[in-house]
PADOKOL-358336 format. One record per residue: residue number from 1; residue in three letters; chain; y, x, z of N, C-alpha, C in turn. Coordinates in Angstrom, 2 decimals, padded with zeros to 5 digits. Atoms other than C-alpha are relative to their C-alpha. Layout:
<sites>
[site NUM; ALA; A; [Y; X; Z]; [Y; X; Z]; [Y; X; Z]]
...
</sites>
This chain:
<sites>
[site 1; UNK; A; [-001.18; 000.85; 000.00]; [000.00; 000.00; 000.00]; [001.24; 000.88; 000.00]]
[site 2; UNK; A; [-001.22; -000.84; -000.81]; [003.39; 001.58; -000.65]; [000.60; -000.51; 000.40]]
[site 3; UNK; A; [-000.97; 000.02; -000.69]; [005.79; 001.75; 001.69]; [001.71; -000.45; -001.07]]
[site 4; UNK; A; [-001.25; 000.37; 000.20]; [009.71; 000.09; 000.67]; [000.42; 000.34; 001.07]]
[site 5; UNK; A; [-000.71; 000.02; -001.26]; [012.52; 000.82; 002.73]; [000.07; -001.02; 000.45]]
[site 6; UNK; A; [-000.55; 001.30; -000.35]; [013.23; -002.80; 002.31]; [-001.32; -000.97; 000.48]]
[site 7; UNK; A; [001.05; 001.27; 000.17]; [009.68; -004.20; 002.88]; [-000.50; 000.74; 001.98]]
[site 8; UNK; A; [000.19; -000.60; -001.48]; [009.44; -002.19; 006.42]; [000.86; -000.70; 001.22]]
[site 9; UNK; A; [-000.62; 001.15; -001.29]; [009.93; -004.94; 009.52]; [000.30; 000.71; 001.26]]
[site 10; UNK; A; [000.12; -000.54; -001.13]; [009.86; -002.90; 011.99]; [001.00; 001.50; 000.25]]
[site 11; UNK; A; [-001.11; -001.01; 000.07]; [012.93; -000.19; 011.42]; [000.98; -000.19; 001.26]]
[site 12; UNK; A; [-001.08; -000.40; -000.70]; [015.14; 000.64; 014.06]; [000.86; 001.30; -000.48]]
[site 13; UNK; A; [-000.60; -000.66; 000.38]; [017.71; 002.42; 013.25]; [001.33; 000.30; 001.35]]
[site 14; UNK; A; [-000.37; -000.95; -001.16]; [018.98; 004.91; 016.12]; [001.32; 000.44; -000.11]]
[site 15; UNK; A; [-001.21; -001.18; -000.01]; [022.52; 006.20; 016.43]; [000.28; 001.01; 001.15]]
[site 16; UNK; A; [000.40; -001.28; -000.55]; [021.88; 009.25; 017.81]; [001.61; 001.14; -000.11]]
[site 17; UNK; A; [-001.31; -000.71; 000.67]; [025.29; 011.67; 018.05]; [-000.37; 001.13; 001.49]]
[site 18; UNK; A; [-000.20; -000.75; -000.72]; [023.35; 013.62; 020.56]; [000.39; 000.36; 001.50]]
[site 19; UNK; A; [-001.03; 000.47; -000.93]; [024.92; 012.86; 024.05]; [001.20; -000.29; 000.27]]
[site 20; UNK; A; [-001.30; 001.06; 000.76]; [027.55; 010.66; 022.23]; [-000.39; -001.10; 000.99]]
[site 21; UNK; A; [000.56; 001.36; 000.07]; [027.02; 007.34; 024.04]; [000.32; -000.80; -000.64]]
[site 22; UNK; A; [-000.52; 001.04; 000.83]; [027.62; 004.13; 022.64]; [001.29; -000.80; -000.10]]
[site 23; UNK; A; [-001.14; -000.03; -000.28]; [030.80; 004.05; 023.91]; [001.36; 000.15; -001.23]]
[site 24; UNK; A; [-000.68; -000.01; 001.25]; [032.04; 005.07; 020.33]; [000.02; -000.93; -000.47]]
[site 25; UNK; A; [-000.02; 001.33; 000.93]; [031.15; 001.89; 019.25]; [001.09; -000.40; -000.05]]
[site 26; UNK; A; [-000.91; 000.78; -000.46]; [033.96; 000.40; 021.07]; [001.45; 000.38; -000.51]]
[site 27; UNK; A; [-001.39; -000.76; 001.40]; [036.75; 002.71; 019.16]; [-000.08; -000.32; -001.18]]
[site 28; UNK; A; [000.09; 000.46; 000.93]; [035.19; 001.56; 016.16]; [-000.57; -001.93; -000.30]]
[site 29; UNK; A; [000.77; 000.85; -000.14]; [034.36; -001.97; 016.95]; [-000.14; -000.74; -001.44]]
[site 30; UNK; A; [-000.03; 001.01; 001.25]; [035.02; -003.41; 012.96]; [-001.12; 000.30; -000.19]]
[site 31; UNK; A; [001.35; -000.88; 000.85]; [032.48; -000.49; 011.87]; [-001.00; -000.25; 000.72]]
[site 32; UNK; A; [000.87; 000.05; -000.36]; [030.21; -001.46; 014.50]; [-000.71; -001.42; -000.25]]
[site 33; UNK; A; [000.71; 001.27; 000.18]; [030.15; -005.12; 013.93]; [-000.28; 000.23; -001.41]]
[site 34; UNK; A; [000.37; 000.28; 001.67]; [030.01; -004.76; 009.91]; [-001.64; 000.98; -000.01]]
[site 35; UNK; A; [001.16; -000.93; -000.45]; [027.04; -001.97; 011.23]; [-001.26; -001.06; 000.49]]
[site 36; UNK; A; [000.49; 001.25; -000.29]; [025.67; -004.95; 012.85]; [-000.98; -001.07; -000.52]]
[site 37; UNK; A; [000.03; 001.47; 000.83]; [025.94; -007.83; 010.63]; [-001.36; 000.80; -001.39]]
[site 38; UNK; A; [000.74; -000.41; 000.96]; [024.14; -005.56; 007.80]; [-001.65; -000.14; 000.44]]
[site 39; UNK; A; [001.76; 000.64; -000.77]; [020.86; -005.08; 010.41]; [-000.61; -000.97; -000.17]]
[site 40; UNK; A; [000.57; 001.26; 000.26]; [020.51; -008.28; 010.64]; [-000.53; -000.67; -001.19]]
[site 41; UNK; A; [000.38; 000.26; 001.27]; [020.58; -009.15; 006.99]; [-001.11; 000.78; -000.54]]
[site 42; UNK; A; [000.61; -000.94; 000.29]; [018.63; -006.30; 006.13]; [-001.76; -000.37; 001.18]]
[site 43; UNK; A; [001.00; 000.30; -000.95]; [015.92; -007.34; 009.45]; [-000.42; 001.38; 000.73]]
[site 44; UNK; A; [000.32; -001.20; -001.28]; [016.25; -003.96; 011.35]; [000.99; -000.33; 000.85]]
[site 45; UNK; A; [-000.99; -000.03; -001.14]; [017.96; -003.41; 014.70]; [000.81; 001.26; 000.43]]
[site 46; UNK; A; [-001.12; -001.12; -000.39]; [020.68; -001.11; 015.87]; [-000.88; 000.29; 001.81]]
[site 47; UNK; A; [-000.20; -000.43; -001.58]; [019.92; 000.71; 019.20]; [000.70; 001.34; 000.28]]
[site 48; UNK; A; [-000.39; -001.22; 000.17]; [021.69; 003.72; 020.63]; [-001.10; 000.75; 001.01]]
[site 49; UNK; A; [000.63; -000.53; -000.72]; [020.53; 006.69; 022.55]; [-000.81; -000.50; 001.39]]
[site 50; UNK; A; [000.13; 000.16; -001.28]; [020.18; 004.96; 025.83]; [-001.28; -001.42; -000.27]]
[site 51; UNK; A; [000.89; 001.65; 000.48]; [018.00; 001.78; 023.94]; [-001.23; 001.28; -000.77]]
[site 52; UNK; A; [000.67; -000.80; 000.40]; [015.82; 004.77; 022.52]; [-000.78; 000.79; 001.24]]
[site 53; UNK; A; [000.38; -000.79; -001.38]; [015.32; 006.44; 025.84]; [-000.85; -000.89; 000.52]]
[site 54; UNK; A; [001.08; 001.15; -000.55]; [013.95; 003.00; 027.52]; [-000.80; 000.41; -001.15]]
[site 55; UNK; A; [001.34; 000.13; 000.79]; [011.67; 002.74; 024.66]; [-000.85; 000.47; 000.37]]
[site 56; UNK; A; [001.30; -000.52; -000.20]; [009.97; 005.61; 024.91]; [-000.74; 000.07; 001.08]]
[site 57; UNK; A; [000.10; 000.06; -001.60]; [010.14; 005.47; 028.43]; [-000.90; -001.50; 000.19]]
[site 58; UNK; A; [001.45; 000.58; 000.10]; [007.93; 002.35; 027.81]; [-001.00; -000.25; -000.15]]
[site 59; UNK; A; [001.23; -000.34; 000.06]; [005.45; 003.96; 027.02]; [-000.26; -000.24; -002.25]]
[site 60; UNK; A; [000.20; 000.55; 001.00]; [005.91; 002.61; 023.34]; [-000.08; 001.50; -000.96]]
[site 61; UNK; A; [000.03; -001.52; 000.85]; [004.83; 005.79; 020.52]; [000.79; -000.17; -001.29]]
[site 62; UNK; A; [-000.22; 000.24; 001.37]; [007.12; 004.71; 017.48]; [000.19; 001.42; -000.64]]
[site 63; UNK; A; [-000.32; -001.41; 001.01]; [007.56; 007.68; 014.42]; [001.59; 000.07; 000.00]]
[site 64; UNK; A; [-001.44; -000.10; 000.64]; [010.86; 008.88; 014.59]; [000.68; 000.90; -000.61]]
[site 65; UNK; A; [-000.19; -000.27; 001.15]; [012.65; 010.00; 011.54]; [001.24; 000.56; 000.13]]
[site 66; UNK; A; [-001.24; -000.32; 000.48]; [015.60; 012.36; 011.58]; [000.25; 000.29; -001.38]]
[site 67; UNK; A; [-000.20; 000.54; 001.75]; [017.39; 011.36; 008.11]; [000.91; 001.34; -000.22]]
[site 68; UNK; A; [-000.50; -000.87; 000.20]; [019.43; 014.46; 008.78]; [000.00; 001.16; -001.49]]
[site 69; UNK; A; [000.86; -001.10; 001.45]; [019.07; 017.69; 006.06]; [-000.01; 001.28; 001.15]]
[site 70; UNK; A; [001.33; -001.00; -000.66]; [016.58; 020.44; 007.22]; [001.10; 001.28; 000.79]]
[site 71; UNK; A; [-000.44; -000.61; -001.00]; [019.16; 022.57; 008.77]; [001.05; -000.22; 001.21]]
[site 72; UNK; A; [000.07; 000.74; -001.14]; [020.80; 020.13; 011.00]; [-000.94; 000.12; 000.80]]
[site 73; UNK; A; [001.48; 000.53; -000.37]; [017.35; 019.11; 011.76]; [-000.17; 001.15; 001.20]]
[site 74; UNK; A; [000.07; -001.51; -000.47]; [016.93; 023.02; 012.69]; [000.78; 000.39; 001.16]]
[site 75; UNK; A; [-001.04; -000.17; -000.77]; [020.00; 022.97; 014.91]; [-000.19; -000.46; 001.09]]
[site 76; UNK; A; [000.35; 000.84; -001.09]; [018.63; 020.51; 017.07]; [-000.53; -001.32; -000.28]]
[site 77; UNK; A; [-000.01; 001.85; 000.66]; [017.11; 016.96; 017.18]; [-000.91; -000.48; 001.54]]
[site 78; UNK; A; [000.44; -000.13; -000.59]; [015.28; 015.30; 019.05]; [-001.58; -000.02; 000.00]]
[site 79; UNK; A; [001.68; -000.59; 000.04]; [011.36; 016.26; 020.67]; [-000.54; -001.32; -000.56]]
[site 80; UNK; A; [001.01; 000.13; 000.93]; [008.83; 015.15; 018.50]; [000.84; -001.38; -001.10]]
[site 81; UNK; A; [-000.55; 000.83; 000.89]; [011.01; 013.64; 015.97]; [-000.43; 001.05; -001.72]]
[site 82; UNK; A; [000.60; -001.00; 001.27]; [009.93; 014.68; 011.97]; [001.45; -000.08; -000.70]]
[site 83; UNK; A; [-001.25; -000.21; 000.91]; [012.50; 015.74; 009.53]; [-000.20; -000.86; -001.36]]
[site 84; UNK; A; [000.05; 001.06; 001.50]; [013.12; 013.28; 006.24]; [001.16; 000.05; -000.31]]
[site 85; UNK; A; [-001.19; 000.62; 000.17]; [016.34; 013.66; 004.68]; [-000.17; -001.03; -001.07]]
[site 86; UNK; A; [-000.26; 001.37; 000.75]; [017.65; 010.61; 003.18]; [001.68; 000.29; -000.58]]
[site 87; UNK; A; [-001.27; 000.26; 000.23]; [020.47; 010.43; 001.04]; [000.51; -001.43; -000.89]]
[site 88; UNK; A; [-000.49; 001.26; 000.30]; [022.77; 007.43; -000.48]; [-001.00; -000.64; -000.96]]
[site 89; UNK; A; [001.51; 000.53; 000.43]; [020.01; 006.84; -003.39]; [-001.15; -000.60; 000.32]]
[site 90; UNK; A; [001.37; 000.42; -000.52]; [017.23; 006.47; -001.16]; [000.09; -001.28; 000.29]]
[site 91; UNK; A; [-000.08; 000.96; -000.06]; [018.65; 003.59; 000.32]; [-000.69; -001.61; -000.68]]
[site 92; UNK; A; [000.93; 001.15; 001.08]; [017.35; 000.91; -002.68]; [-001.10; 000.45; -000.09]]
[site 93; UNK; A; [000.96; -000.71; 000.31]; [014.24; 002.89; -003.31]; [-000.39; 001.09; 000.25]]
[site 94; UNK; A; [000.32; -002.05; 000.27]; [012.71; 006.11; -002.42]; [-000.87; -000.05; -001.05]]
[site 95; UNK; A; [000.80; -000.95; 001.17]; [011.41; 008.65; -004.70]; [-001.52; -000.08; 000.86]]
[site 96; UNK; A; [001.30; 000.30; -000.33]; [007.70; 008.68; -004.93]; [-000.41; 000.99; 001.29]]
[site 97; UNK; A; [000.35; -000.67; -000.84]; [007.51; 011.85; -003.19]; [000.20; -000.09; 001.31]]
[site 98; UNK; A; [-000.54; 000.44; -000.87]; [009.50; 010.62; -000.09]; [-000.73; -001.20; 000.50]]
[site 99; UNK; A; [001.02; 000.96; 000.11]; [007.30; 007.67; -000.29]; [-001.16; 000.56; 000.52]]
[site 100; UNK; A; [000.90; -000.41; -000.43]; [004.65; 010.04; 000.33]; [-000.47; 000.07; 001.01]]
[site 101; UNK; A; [000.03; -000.76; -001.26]; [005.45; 011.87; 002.75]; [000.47; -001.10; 001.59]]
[site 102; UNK; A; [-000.34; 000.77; -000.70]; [006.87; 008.70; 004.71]; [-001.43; -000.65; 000.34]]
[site 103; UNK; A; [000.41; 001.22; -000.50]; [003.73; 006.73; 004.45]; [-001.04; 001.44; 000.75]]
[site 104; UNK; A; [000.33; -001.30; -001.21]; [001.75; 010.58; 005.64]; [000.21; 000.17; 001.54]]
[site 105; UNK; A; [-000.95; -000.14; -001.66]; [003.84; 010.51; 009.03]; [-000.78; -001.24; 000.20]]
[site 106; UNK; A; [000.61; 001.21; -000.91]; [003.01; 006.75; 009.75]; [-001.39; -000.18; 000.05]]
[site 107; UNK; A; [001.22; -000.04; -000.38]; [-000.41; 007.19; 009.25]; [-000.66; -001.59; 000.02]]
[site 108; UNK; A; [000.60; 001.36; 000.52]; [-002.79; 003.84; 009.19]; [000.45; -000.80; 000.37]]
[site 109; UNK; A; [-000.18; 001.84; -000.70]; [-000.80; 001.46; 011.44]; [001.70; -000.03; -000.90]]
[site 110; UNK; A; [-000.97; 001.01; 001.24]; [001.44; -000.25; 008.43]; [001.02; -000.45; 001.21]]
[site 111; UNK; A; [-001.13; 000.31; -001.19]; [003.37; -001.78; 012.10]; [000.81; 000.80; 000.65]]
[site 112; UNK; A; [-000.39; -000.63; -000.94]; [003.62; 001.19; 013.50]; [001.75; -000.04; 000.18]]
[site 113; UNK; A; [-001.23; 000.20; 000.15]; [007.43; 001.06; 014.69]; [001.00; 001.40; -000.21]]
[site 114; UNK; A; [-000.26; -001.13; 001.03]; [009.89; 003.27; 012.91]; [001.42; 000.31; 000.03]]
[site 115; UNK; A; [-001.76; -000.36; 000.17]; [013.19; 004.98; 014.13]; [000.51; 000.87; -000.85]]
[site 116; UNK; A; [-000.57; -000.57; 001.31]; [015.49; 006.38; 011.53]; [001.32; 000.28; 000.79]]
[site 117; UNK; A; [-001.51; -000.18; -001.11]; [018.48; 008.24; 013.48]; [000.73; 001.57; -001.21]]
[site 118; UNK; A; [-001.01; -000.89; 000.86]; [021.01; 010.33; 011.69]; [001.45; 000.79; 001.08]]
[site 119; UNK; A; [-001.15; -000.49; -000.89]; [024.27; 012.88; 012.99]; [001.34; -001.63; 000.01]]
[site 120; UNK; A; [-001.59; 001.02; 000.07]; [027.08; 009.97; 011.60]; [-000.72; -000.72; -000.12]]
[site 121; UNK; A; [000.32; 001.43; 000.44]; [025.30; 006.83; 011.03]; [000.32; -000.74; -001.36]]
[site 122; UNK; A; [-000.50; -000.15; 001.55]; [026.21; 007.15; 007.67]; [-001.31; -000.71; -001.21]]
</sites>
């Protein structure tokens, strides 16, 4: 089965800035609601660092995906997170190879749940 960005229910999408909290939101609140409103349409959810932390802290194992490029990645990220960059293209479609290597990482559970965290949220 391949993998779509758009056919994947189970995306969270992390804003990660590092020990940023979410506190930025609130300086940007247009960009956070139009950040928002897209999730929803789209059927992923926004969480920040501190909604990432519970998680795992629930014991829950999701794959998570820094969208960064490989020497960010290198700079820092976080533990046991895999490297995938993503750029504006990917968005509608990934390339097959990206496809690959995405459905490689998740391995047999098609549910498994699936954070995608980047430096800007870009």
């Amino acid at each position: 089965m391949m993998i779509r960005t758009s056919s994947i229910v189970y995306l969270l999408l992390a804003l990660c800035f590092f020990g940023s909290a979410p506190a930025n939101a609130d300086e940007n609140e247009v960009w956070w609601a139009a950040a928002q409103g897209e999730a929803e349409r789209e059927g992923y959810k926004l969480i920040d660092s501190k909604g990432l932390k519970e998680l795992i802290d629930s014991g829950a194992t999701p794959l998570i995906i820094d969208a960064r490029a490989d020497y960010e990645f290198s700079a820092g990220h976080i533990h046991g997170s895999s490297n995938m960059e993503f750029d504006l293209g990917d968005r509608m479609d990934l390339p097959e190879a990206k496809r690959a290597v995405l459905k490689e990482l998740a391995g047999q559970d098609q549910k498994r749940l699936l954070v995608v965290y980047c430096r800007s949220f870009r």
